[in-house]
N, C-alpha and C positions, 0 to 999 in steps of 0.2 A: 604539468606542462614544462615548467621549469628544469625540471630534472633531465627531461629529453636534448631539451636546448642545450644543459652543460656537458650532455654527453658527445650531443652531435658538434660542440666546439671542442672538446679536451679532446686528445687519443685515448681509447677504451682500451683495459686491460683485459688480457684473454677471458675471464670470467664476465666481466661486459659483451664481452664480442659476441663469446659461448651465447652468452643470453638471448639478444638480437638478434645473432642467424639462425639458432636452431642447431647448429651444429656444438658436440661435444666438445669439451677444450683440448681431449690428444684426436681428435679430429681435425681441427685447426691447426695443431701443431707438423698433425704428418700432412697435412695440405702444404703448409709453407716448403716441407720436408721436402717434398716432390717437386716443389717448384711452380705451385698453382698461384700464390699469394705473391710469389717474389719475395723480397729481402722484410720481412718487418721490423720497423723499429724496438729497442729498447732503451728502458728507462733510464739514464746515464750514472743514478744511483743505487739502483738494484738489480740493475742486467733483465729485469722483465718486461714481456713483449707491450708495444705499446703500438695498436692498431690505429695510425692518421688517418684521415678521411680518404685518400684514395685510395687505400686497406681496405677501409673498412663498404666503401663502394663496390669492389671487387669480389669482397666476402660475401655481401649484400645480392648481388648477381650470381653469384656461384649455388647462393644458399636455397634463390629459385631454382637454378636449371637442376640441384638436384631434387628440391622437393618437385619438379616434373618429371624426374625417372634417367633424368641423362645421369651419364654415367661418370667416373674419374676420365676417360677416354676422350668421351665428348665434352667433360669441359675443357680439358687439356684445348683440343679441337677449338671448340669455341675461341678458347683466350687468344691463339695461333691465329685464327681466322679475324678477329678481332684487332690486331698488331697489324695485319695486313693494310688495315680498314677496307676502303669503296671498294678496294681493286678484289676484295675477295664477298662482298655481297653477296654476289649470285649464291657461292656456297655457304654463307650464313644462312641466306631461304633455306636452299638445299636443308642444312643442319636440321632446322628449327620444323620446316614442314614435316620433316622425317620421323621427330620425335615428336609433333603433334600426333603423326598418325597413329604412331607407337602409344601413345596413351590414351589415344580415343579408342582403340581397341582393347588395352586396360580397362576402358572406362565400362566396355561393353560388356568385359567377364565380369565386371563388379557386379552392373547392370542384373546381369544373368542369376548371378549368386544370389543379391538380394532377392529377386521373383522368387529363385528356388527356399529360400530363408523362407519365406512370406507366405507360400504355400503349401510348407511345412507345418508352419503354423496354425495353419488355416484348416489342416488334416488334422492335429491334436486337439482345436480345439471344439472340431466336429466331433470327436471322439470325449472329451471331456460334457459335453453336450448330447452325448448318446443319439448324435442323428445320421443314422446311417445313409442316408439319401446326399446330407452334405460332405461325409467323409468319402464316399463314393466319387462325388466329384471334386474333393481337394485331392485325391489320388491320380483318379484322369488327371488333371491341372498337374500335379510333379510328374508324373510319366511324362507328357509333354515338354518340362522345363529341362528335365532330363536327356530326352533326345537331341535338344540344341547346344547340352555340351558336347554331343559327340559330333554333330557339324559345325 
């Protein structure tokens, strides 16, 4: 516990930071690059970057909206929307409802895959089982899992 607490007071070195978001350390670098992170500090005797806490906030938020599937684009968007503040609300909804939808629809080809995973399975293992009545119907079952990826 201790270790967190010295992290979340010191600034984190990109290897720290790397650690905590998830994101690579020339990911972090071409983020600042682009202008997502803003200016980050360096250390005044080694010239390496040193992530302050409202750095490391920003990274911290970025590193959800990409593990939810937005994109450079829309964080871009976001931070824009964000500087606005209240007066740009309506389209943060907007934003955020959008890429909810976008990813519950993700969620639902994952969805799909797994069933199809599972009732592949399920035909093998009927087959390993030499019961023809069960691989019969693990067939039906992917014939059906099947048709709903083409709708």
């Amino acid at each position: 516990m201790a270790a967190a607490t010295s992290e979340q007071a010191a600034d984190l070195t990109v290897q720290e930071m790397a650690r905590r978001s998830g994101f690579s350390e020339p990911t972090l670098r071409y983020y600042e690059k682009i202008g997502l992170l803003g200016t980050v500090g360096r250390d005044e005797s080694s010239g390496h970057r040193r992530y302050g806490p409202a750095t490391v906030a920003r990274v911290e938020a970025l590193s959800c909206l990409r593990s939810s599937g937005v994109t450079v684009s829309g964080m871009r968007r976001y931070l824009d929307l964000l500087a606005r503040g209240d007066s740009a609300a309506a389209d943060q909804r907007d934003l955020f409802a959008s890429q909810a939808e976008k990813l519950a629809a993700d969620i639902g080809q994952l969805q799909l895959r797994l069933t199809y995973l599972r009732r592949k399975a399920d035909l093998w293992d009927a087959r390993v089982r030499g019961d023809a009545a069960a691989e019969n119907r693990a067939t039906e079952a992917v014939l059906r899992v099947l048709e709903q990826f083409t709708h």
